[in-house]
C-alpha positions as CSV (number, residue, x, y, z in Angstrom):
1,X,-0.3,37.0,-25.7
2,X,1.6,34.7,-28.3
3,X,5.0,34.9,-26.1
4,X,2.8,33.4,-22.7
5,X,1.4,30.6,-25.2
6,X,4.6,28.2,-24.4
7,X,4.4,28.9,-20.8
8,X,0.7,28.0,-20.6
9,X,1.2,24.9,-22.9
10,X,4.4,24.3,-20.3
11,X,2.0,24.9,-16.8
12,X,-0.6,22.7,-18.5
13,X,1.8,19.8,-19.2
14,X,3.2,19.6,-16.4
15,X,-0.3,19.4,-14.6
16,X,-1.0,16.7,-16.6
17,X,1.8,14.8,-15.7
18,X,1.8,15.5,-11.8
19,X,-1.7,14.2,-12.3
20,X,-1.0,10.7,-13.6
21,X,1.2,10.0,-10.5
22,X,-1.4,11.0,-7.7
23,X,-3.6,8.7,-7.0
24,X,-7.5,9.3,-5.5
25,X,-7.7,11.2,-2.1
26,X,-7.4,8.8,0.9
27,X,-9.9,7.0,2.3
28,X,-9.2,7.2,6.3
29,X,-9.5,4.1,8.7
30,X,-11.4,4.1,11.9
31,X,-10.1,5.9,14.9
32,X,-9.9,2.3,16.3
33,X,-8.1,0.7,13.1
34,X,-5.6,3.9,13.3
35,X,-4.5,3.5,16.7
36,X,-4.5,-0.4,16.1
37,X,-2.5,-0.2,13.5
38,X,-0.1,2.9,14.8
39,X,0.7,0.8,17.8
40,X,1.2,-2.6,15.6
41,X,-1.2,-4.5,18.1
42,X,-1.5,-7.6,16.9
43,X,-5.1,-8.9,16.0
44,X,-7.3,-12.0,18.0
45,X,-6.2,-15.0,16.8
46,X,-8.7,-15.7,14.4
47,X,-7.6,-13.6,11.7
48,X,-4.5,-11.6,10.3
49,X,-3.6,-7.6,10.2
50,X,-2.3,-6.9,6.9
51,X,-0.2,-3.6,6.3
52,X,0.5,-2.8,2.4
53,X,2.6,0.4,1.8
54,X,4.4,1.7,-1.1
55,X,8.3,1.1,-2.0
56,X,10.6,-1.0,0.0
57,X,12.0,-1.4,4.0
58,X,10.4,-1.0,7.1
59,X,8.5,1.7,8.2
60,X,8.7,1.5,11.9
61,X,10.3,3.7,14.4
62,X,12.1,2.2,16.9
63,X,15.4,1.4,15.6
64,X,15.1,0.6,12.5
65,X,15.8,2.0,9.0
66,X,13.2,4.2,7.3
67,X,11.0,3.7,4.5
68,X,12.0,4.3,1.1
69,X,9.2,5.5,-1.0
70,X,8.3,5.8,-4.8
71,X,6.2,8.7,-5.9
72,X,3.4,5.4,-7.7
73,X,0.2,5.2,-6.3
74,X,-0.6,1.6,-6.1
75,X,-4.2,-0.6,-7.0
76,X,-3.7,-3.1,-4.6
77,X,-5.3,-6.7,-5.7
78,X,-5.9,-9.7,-3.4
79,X,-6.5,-13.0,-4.6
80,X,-7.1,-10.9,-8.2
81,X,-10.0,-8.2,-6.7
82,X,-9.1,-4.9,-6.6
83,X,-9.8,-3.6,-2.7
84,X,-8.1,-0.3,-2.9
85,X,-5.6,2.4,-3.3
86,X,-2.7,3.3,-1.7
87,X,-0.8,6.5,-1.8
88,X,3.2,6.8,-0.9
89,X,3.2,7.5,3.2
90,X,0.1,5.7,3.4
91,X,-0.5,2.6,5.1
92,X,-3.9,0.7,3.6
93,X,-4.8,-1.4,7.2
94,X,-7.1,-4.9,6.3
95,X,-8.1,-7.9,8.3
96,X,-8.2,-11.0,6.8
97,X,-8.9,-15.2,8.0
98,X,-5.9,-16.9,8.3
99,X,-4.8,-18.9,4.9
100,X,-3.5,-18.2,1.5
101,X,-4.0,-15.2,-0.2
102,X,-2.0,-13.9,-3.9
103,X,-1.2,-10.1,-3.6
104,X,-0.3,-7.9,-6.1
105,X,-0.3,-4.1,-7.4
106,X,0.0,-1.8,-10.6
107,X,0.0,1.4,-10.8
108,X,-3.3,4.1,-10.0
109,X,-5.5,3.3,-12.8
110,X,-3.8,1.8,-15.2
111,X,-4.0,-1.3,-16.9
112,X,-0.9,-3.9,-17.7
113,X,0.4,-3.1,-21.0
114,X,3.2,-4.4,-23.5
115,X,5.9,-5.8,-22.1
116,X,4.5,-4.9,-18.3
117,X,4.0,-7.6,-15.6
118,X,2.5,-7.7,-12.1
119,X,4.0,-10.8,-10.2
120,X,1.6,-11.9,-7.5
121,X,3.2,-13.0,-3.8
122,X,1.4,-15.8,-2.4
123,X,1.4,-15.5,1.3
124,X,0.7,-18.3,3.6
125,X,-1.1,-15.8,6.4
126,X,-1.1,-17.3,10.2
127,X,-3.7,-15.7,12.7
128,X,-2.9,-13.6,15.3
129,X,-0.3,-12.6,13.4
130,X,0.8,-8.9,11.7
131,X,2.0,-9.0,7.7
132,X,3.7,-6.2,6.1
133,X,3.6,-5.5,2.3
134,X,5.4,-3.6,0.1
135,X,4.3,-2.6,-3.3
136,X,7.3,-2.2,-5.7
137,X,8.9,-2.3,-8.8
138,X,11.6,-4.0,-11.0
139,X,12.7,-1.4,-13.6
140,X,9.4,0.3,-14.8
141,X,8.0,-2.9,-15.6
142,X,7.8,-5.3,-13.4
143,X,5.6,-4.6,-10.5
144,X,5.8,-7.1,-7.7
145,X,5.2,-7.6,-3.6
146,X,7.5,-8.0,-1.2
147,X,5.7,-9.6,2.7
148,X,7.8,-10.3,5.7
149,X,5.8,-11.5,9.2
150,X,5.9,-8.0,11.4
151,X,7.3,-8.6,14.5
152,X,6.2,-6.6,17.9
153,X,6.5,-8.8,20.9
154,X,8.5,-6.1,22.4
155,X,5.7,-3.9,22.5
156,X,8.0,-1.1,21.4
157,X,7.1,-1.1,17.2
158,X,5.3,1.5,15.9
159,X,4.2,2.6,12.3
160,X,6.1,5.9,11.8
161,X,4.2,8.7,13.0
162,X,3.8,10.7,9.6
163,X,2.2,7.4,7.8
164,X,-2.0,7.8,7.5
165,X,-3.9,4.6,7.7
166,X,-6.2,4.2,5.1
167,X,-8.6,1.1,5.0
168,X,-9.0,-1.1,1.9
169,X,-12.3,1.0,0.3
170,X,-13.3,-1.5,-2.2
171,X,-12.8,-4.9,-0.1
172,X,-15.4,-7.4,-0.2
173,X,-16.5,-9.8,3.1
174,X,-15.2,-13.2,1.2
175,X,-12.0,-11.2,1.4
176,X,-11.9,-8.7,4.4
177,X,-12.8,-9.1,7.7
């Protein structure tokens, strides 16, 4: 029994620390929002599609390069409110009016601590439009959002097929449409 003590304290720690990096099971979109948001269709005029994913590049088929992902769960803020989680190969899929908005992240649960900083994006957002975000980091302590204006006139875009769309859980209506 003593000799299968460090291999249980060994299991068990490494449990733990899987555990800090996963974030909360997803929480799917609509069958509608999904394909909406597989086939980058961009929205009526009178409001914005916003696409926030985890790590950095574009992850659309089509031609172009693939996604780079981190491992980091991300809390996604808007205009300071948390609306929601989002996982690595996740796509979190939200409508919003057209205007300003400050995004930002940090990691699942966690809170910003000594010498930490999230760096809010303000993002003039134009209806009719489609906005990709990307939640990453500096080091391990600066946590900041990257946008770019998605592009699909071609028709030919599309997210890349092994993403899920998730829907921002927590959004309000002052926020969400």
């Amino acid at each position: 029994m003593t000799r299968s003590l460090p291999l249980i304290f060994t299991v068990l720690a490494c449990t733990a620390l899987l555990a800090c990096y996963s974030g909360p099971p997803p929480v799917l979109a609509s069958a509608e929002v999904t394909q909406a948001a597989m086939t980058l269709q961009a929205p009526p005029a009178d409001r914005a599609r916003v696409f926030v994913l985890t790590g950095r590049g574009p992850i659309f088929t089509g031609g172009t390069k693939l996604q780079r992902y981190h491992g980091l769960p991300a809390d996604i803020y808007v205009n300071n409110v948390k609306i929601g989680t989002v996982n690595s190969k996740e796509a979190m899929v939200f409508d919003v009016a057209p205007g300003q908005y400050s995004f930002s992240w940090m990691i699942y649960n966690q809170k910003v601590g000594w010498g930490e900083e999230m760096r809010p994006s303000v993002v003039d957002v134009a209806g009719g439009t489609l906005v990709g975000l990307s939640a990453d980091y500096a080091g391990s302590t600066t946590y900041f959002m990257t946008s770019a204006v998605l592009d699909n006139s071609s028709g030919q875009g599309r997210l890349a097929p092994d993403m899920k769309v998730v829907r921002a859980a927590h959004c309000p209506p002052t926020i969400c449409i």
